[in-house]
N, C-alpha and C positions, 0 to 999 in steps of 0.2 A: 601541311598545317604550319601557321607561324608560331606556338607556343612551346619553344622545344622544353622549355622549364616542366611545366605541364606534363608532358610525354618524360622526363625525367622521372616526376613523384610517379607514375603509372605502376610501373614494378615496385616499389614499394606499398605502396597502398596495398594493389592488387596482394601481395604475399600474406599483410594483414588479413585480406577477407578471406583468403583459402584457406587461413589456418584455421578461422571462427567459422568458416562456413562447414568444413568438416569435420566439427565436433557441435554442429546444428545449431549453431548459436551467428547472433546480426554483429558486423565491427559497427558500434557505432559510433566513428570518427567525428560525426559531425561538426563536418569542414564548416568553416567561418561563410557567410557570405561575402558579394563584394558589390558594394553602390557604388555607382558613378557618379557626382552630384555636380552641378555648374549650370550656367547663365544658357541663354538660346545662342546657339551656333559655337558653343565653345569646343566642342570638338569630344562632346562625350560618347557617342554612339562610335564614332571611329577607334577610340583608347577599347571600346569593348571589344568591337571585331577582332580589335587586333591580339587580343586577350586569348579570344577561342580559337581566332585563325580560320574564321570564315566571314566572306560580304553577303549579310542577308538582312539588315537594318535598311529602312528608307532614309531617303537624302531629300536633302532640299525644301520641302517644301514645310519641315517640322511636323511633321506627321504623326510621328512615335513620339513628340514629347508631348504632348496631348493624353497620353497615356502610360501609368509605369509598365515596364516589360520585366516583367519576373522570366528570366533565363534560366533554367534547370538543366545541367551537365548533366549527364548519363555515361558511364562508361559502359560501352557493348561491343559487340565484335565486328559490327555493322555499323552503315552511320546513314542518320535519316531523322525527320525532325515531326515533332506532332503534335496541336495545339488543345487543351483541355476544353475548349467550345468545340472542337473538331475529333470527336475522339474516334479513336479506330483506324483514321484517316493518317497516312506515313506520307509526309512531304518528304523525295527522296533531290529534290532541284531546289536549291535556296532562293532561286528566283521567284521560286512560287511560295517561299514561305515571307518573302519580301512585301508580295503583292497582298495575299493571308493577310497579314499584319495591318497594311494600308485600310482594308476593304473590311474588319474586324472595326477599324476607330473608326471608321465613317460607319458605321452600321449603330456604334453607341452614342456617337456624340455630333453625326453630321461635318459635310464635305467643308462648314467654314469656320475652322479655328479651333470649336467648343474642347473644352477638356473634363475628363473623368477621371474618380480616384480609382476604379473599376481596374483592376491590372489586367495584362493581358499575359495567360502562363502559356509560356512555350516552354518544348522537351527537344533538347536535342541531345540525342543519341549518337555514340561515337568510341571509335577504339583510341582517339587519341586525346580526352580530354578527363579528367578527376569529378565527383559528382558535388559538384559546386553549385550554387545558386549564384548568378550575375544579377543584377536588378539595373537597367537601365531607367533613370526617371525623369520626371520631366524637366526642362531647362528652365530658371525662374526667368521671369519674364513682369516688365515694372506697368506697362502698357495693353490695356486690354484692345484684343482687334478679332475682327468677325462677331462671333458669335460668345466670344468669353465673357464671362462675368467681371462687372466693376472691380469686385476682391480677388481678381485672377491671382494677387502676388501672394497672397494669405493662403488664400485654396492652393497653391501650390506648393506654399512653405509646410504648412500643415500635411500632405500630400508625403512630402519629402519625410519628415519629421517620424512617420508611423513605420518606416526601413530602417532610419540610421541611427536609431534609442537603441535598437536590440546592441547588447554587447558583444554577440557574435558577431557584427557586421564589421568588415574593414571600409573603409571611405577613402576616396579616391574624390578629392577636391580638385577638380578639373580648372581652372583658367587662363584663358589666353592671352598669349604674351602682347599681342595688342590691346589692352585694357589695363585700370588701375587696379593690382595686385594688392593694394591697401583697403581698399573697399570690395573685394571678391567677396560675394553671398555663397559662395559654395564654401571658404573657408568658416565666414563668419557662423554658420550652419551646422559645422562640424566643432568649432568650439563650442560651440553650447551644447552639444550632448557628448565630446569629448576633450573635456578643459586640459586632461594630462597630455592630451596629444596620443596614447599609447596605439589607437589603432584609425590614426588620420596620415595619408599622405600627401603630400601637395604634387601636383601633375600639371606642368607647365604645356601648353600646346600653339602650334602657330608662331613657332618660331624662325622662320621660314619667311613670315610677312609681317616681322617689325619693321618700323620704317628704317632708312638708310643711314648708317653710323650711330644705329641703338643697337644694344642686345643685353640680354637677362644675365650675364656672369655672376654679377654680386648674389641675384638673389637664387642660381643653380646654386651655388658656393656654401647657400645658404648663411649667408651673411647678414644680406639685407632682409626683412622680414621673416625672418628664422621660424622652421618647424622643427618639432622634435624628430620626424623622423625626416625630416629637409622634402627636398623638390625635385622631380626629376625631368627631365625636359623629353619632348615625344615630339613628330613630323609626323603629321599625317597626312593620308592622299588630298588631293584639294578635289573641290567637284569635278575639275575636269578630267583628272586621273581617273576617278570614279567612271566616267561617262564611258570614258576609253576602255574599261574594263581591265583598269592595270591592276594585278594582281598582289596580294599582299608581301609575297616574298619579293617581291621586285620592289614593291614601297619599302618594304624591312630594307634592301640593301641602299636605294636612294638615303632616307635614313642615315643611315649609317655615316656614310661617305657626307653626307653634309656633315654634319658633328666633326667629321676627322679634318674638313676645308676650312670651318670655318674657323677665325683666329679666335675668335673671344671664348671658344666654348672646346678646342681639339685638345687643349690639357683636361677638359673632365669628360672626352668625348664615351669614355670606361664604364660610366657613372650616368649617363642618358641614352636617351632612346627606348624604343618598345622594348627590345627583350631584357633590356635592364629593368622594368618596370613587371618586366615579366617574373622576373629571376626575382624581386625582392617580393613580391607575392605571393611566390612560389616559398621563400624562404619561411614566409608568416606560416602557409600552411606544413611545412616543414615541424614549426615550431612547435602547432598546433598539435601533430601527429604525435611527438616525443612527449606533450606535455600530457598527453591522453593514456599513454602507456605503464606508467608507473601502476594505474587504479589496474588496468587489465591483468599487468603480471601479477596483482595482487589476488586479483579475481580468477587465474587460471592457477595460479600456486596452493590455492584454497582448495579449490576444485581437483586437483592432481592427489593432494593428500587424505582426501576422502576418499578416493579411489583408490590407494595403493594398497591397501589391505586388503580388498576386496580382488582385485587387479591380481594378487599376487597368489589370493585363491587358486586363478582362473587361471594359473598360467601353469604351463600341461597338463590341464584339462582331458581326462580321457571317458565318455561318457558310456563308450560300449563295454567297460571295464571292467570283469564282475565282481574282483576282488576290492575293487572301490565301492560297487555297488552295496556290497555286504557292510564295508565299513561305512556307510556312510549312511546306511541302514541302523545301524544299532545306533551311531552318533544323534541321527534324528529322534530316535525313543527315546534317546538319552534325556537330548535335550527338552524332547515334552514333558516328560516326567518331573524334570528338576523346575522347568517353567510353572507346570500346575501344580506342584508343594510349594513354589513361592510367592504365587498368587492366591494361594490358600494362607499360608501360614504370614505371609509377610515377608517384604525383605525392602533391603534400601536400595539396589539399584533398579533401573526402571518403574519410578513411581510414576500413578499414572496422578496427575496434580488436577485434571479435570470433573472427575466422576470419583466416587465410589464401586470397587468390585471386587469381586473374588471375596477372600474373607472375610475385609469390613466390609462387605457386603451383608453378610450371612451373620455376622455379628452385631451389626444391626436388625437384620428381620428377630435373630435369638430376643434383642432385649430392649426393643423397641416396637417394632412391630408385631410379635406374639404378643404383648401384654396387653397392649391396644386393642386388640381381635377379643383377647381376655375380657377389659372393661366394658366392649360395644355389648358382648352379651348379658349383660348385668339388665335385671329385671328394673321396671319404674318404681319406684318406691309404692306409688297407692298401690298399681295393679301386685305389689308384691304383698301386701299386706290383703288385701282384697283376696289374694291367693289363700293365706293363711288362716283366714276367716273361715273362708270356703272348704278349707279340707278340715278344722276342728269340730266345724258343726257335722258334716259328713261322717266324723270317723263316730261322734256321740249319737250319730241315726237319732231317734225319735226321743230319748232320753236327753236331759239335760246334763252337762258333766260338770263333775265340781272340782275337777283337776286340769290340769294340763295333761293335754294327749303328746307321749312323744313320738306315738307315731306318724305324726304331723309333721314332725320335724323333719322324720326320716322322708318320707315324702318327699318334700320341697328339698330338701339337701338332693335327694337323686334326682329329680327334674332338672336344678342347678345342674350338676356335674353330668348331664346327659349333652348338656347342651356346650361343654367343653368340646366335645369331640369337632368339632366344625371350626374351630381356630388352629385346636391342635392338626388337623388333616392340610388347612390350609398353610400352615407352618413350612411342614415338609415341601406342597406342592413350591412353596417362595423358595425354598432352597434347593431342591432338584432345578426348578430352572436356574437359576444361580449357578450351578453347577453346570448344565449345559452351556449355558454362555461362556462359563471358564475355562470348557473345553476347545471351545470354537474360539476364542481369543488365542490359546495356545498352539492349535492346530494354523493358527496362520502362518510362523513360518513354516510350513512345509509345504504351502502353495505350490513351492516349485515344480513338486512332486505330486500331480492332483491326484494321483491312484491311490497312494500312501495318503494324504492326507484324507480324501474321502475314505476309505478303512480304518482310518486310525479313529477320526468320530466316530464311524457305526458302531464300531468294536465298545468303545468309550459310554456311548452314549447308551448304550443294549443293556452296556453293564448297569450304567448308573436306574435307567428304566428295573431295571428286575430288582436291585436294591429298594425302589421305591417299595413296591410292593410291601416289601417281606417290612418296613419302615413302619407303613402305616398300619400293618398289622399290629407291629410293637406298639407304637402310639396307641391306638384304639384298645390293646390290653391291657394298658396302663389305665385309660378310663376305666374297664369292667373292672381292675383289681380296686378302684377307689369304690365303685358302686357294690362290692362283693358285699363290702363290711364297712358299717360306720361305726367309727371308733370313737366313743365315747370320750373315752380314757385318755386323750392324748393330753401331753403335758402342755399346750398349747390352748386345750377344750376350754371355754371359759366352767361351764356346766350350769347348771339349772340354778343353783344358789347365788351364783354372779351373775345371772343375767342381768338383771335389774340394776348390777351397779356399771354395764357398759358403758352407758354413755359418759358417766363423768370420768371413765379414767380413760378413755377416745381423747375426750375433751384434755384430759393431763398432756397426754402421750404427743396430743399438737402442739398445745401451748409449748413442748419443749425442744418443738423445730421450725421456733418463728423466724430464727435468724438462717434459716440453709438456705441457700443457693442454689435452685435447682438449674436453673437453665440461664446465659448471657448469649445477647447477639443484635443484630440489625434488622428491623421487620418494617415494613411500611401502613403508616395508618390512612387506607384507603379514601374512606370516607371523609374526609376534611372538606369542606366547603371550597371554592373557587375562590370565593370572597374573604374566606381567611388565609386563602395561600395553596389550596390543594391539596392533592396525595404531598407527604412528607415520610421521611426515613429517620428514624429514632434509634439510641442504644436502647435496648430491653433487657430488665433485669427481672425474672422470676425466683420469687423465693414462697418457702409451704401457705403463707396467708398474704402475698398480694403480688400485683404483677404494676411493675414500674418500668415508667421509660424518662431517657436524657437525652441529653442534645447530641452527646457523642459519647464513645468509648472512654474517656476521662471520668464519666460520672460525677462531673460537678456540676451542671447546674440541671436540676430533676425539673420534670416539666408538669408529670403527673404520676399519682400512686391509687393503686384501684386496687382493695378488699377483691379476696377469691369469694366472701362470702352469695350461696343461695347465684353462684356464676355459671352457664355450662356452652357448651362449644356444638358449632352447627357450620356443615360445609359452604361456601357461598359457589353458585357460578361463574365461572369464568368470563370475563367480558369479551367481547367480542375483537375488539381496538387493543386490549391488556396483553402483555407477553407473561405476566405474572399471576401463580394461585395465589386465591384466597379464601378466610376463615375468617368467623366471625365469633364474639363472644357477647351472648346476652345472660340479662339478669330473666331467673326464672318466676320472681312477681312481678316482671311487665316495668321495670322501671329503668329508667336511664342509666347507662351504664357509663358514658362520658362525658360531661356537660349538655348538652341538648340531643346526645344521641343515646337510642334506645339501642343501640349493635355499638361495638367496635369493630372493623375490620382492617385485619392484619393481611399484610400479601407478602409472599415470599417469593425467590425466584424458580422454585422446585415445586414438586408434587412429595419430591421426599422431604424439602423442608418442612414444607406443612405438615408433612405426617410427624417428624419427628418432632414439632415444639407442640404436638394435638400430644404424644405421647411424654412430652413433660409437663405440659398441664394437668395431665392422668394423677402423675404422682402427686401436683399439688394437688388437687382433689375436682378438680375443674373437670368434669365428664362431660362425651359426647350427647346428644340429645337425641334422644331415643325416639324412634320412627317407629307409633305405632299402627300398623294396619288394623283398626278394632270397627264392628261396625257399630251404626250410630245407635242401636238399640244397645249394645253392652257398653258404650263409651257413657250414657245417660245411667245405665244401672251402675255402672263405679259413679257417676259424682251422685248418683243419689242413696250411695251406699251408705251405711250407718251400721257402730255399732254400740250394745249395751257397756259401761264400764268394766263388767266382769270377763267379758269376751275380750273387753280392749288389751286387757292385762295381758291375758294368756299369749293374746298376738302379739304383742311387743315382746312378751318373754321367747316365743317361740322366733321373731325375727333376730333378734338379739344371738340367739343360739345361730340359723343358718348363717347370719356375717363372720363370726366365728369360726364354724366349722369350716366353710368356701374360701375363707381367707387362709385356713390350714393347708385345704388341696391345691386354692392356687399357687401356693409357696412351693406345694410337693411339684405341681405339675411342671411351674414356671424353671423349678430348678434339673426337671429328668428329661423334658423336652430338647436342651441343646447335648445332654450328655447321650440323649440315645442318638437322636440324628448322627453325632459324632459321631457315634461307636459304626452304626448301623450303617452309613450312609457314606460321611466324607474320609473319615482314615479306612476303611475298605474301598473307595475305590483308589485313594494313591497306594493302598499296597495293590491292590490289582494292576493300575499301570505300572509299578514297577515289576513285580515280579510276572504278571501273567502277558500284556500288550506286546510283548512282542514275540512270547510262540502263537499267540493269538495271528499274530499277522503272517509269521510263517506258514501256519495252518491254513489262511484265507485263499494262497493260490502262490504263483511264482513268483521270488521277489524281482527280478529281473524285469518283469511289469510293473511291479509297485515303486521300482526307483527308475520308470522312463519319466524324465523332465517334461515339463510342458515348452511347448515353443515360444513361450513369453520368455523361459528361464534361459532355452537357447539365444535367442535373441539379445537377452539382456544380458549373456556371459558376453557376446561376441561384440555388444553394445562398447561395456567396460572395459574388454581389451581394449577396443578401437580408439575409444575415447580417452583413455590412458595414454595411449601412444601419440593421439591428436596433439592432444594438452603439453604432451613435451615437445614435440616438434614446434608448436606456435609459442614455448617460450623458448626457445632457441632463436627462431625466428625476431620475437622480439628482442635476444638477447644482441642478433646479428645489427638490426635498426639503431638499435639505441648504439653501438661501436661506429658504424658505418655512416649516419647522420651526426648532425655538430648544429646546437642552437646560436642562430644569430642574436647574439646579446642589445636588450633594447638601449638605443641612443640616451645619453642623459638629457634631463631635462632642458629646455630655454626657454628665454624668455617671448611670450609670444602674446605678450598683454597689447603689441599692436593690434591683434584684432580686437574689433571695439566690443563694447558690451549695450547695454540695452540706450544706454544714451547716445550712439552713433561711435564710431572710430576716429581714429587719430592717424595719422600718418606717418611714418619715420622721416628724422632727419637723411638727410642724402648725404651720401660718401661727397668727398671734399670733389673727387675726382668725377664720381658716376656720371657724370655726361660734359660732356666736351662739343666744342665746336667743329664739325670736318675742316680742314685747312687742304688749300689745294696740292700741298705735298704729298699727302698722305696718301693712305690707300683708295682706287678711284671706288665710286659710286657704283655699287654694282644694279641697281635697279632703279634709277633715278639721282635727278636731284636734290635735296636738303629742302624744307620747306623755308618760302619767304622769312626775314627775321619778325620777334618775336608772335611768328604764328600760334594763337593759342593750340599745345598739342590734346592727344584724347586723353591723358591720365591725369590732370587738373595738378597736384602737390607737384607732381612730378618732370611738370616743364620747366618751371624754372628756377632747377637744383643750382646753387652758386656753387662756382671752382672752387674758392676756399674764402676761409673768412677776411687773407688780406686783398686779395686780389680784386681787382673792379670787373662790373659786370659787363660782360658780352653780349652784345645785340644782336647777333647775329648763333643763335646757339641749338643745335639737333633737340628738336622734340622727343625724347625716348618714350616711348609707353611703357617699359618696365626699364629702370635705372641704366644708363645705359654705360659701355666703358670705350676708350679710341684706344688703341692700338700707339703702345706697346703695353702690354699689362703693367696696369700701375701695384703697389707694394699691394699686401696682403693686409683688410682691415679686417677689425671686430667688426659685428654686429653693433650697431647703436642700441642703447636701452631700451 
């Protein structure tokens, strides 16, 4: 291989990917690529070969510049090369990935001329190259022939332009030292997608077949026509060499030894040639490596520290070990115990910021969700009054009565509080599960241990099951002890002589919480027209008599305020397209409830938001709408109910009484409900798991089974050792790269405003000296004679550079194609401006 640079960076790279690859993770270096860019026949496809250090590009006839060649380096252990239209298929003879190549562009674009932006991706695979991307593209070209399009120079500028934008890409502006180096399209190319110069090189070629008593010094020297990062001068095979099948190490050394012969160029012979072209590309990707490394070490230092506590667990490790087994046994109850009291009680570390659970969980069903369950059973007002109608005249059988019966009342107050028990039962069943789930969130860590953790639920859960019971026992005898005896007496009773003044002192008792605050927050008003702006999101303020929204949480500019009165709440379905519940609020005389709409509807992004602002609308007084199942013969006998004045009394008096009384037991029920659960329920089972869970688990069988690991947890001890130990070896590794490697510091800037901009270029002035006449003293002619005098030469500015400004001109003076110097090297100039 000719890239010995290349074969340098190999062990380094490669140390890089060992160390990421065995701790499972990609290096991803992502080396720069590298375009070749220049004119037809400037000698791009050879600067490549000589790059990889293999001949497998076609010649001669412009074949591949018809087409860009996207080159993908592979480092393997083997070398063999394989086209992405070819897949499967391993060209292990470059001869035949030459021909491949030919027989692909005639296939897209036909045998005469045509060209495609179409790339062609080759892979070659190789123990001696870095995985680099090469792009060889097309040469520009100002003359269309065969089969090309009128716009061939555009289609191919454009072409070029879609490679050398990326800013990973380096550029290799190739022109040949027989042409005007002032007007090169491969430079002009490269400054306009990179004006700083930071990743352009200039690559002089065909130096070899300037004409006789020219050569490129000044602009090697990087004097004349100055880049940022200068020019480096290359020899490459010429066709016949090729034909001959002269090999690249034997071109490398011809090469060579020209640069050391010839005079104008053996003082920088150090500083050209391929493997100097090599070495400074090599150095870019050098740079590249080191400049990638700072974020790694930061990304495996990170990575090491999160592991070192765990790591240090792990280390003497002994799993058959019983006296560990035991300790590490009670450790694990320990720590369930202490996890399930503080996801019950609360605590500040490990808050979970996503959901609600454990306590406030349960703390909300205590006083949000039982109350709710509470109000849904609440009777319709007529059918409640139609009730009370119904058991006066019943209890008076065939006699008229001229009193109030209060055993009416008793009646209707126990059917009321019968119909308690189905919120209160459902209470418990919300917090038992609450309770399992708390169990099983705790029980996670001991996955490790599936024996122990599956026991530790049964055990848990068995418990909390048999507590249910003996629970809703309590519960349910808390109803019969309401239903045993109705207490008259209670200081709370309005009683029969205040019946009648309920209503206005109800009516006091509001008026004197019109300013509370029951509920703030963010809800959406579904329903909005398209044509007004759609669903919108509003601040809401609920207070006892009306519910308001604003534009935002500031609450200054109020958009709308809506009376709770004669308002009640009704679930909506969910849309099908919506991620969010919704509810709706109507007025119960059929009237609009918000400008043109008879609903409002609210959405939230929960199923418990909606329950909880349905259970603050409870307290203002805004109730669920009652579903009732009646059929249509007794739904026509209530609305064609009627009653006499003197019955109407009684039944107000008598309804007056049951709000009363119901409003005493749900005060009693709502406040012995969390205190029995508590007692009955969640502090008996944390004293169970403390004290009783673990001769529970003694008892269950051997612990020496219940602390065998699962092989997840083997795996993942031996995971953390490994990758512990990974993590420091690759930053050692890195630590040795970053000592061992040294950044080539980028050239300072110059002036390089001779390449022209969009109005055409300018030329430099010529050194005083740059081109001279041969004089028959001098050194002879090695390939000819001097062209006739004033032969017009091929670089146009550049033929007829004057000696100096006193001296007269010469008629007879060498045509240089790039600025040319005679022998003896004249003083050392600047650059011109």
């Amino acid at each position: 291989m000719g890239n010995r640079g290349m074969e340098d960076l190999i062990p380094l790279v490669n140390k890089l990917q060992d160390a990421f690859s065995y701790i499972g993770q990609a290096c991803n270096l992502d080396l720069p690529q590298i375009a070749v860019v220049g004119g037809q026949s400037a000698g791009k496809s050879s600067v490549l070969e000589n790059f990889v250090g293999r001949d497998f590009l076609p010649r001669g006839s412009g074949i591949v510049t018809r087409r860009p060649l996207v080159l993908q380096l592979i480092s393997a252990t083997a070398e063999w090369a394989e086209f992405l239209h070819c897949k499967g298929k391993k060209f292990t003879d470059f001869d035949e990935v030459r021909q491949e190549i030919e027989a692909e562009t005639d296939r897209a674009v036909g045998a005469n001329k045509g060209i495609s932006p179409i790339p062609i991706n080759l892979r070659v695979y190789s123990p001696h190259v870095l995985n680099l991307t090469l792009i060889d593209l097309p040469g520009i070209t100002k003359v269309p022939v065969g089969d090309q399009p009128v716009d061939i120079e555009q289609q191919i500028r454009d072409m070029i332009m879609q490679f050398i934008t990326r800013e990973s890409c380096l550029i290799l502006a190739v022109t040949p030292a027989n042409s005007d180096l002032a007007n090169s399209d491969a430079l002009k190319l490269a400054k306009d997608v990179d004006p700083q110069g930071l990743r352009t090189i200039g690559v002089i070629t065909k130096l070899d077949l300037m004409d006789e008593g020219t050569d490129a010094r000044e602009v090697l020297e990087n004097k004349l026509l100055p880049l940022r990062r200068g020019y480096i001068g290359v020899v490459n095979r010429s066709q016949k060499d090729i034909d001959g099948k002269k090999d690249i190490k034997a071109a490398l050394e011809a090469e060579r030894k020209f640069f050391l012969s010839h005079p104008a160029y053996r003082h920088v012979a150090e500083k050209m040639g391929t493997p100097r072209l090599q070495r400074v590309l090599n150095e870019q990707l050098t740079n590249h490596i080191r400049d990638t490394l700072p974020a790694f070490r930061s990304k495996l230092q990170s990575q090491l520290l999160a592991l070192d506590k765990e790591a240090e667990e792990y280390r003497g490790y002994r799993p058959d070990d019983p006296s560990r087994k035991t300790k590490q046994l009670l450790q694990m109850v320990q720590q369930f115990s202490v996890d399930f009291e503080k996801r019950i009680e609360g605590s500040g570390d490990q808050v979970d910021t996503v959901e609600l659970s454990g306590g406030a969980k349960i703390n909300r069903i205590f006083h949000e969700r039982f109350p709710f369950e509470l109000v849904k059973m609440e009777c319709d007002e007529k059918e409640m009054r139609r009730e009370i109608s119904y058991a006066i005249k019943n209890i008076h059988g065939i006699r008229t009565g001229l009193f109030t019966p209060d055993m009416a009342f008793e009646a209707i107050v126990k059917k009321q509080v019968m119909q308690l028990k189905g919120p209160c039962v459902k209470c418990v069943d919300m917090v038992i599960q609450e309770l399992i789930n708390t169990v099983r969130q705790c029980s996670n860590k001991l996955e490790c241990f599936p024996m122990l953790q599956e026991e530790t639920e049964r055990i848990v859960t068995t418990h909390i099951r048999d507590r249910e019971g003996r629970a809703k026992d309590q519960v349910l005898l808390l109803i019969d002890i309401q239903l045993s005896y109705i207490n008259t007496n209670h200081e709370d009773f309005i009683g029969f002589a205040n019946a009648q003044q309920r209503t206005s002192q109800s009516n006091k008792s509001q008026s004197s919480a019109v300013n509370q605050v029951i509920r703030k927050g963010w809800l959406t008003i579904n329903n909005i027209s398209i044509m007004k702006g759609g669903a919108k999101e509003y601040w809401f303020v609920l207070t006892a008599e009306s519910l308001s929204w604003f534009k935002d949480d500031e609450e200054k500019e109020k958009k709308y305020m809506l009376p709770l009165d004669n308002l009640k709440v009704r679930d909506v379905e969910k849309s099908f397209l919506s991620s969010k519940h919704i509810f709706c609020i109507f007025n119960t005389e059929s009237r609009n409830v918000y400008k043109d709409n008879r609903t409002l509807e609210l959405a939230c992004d929960s199923q418990e938001d909606v329950d909880s602002w349905k259970s603050s609308l409870l307290r203002a007084g805004v109730y669920p709408e009652k579903v009732m199942a009646v059929e249509s013969e007794t739904s026509a006998a209530t609305e064609n109910f009627s009653m006499d004045p003197q019955l109407e009394r009684k039944v107000e008096t008598i309804r007056n009484l049951v709000d009363s009384y119901m409003a005493i037991v749900n005060k009693c029920i709502r406040d012995l409900m969390p205190k029995t659960i508590m007692h009955l329920m969640i502090n008996n089972v944390k004293d169970f798991i403390n004290a009783e869970l673990l001769a529970q688990l003694y008892s269950a069988g051997d612990q020496n089974t219940l602390m065998d690991e699962s092989q997840e947890q083997a795996q993942r001890r031996d995971e953390v050792l490994r990758t512990h130990q990974a993590l420091k070896e690759a930053l050692a590794i890195i630590g040795d790269i970053s000592t061992t490697t040294f950044t080539v510091p980028m050239p300072p800037p110059v002036d390089n405003s001779w390449v022209g901009g969009a109005g055409g270029r300018r030329s430099p002035p010529s050194s005083p000296t740059s081109s001279r006449r041969m004089s028959s003293g001098q050194r002879p002619a090695p390939r000819g004679a001097p062209p006739p005098p004033n032969r017009p030469g091929p670089l146009g500015p550049f033929n007829n550079t004057a000696e100096s400004p006193q001296a007269p001109s010469r008629p007879n003076r060498a045509p240089p194609s790039i600025p040319s110097r005679r022998p003896p090297p004249s003083p050392t100039r600047q650059a011109p401006p």
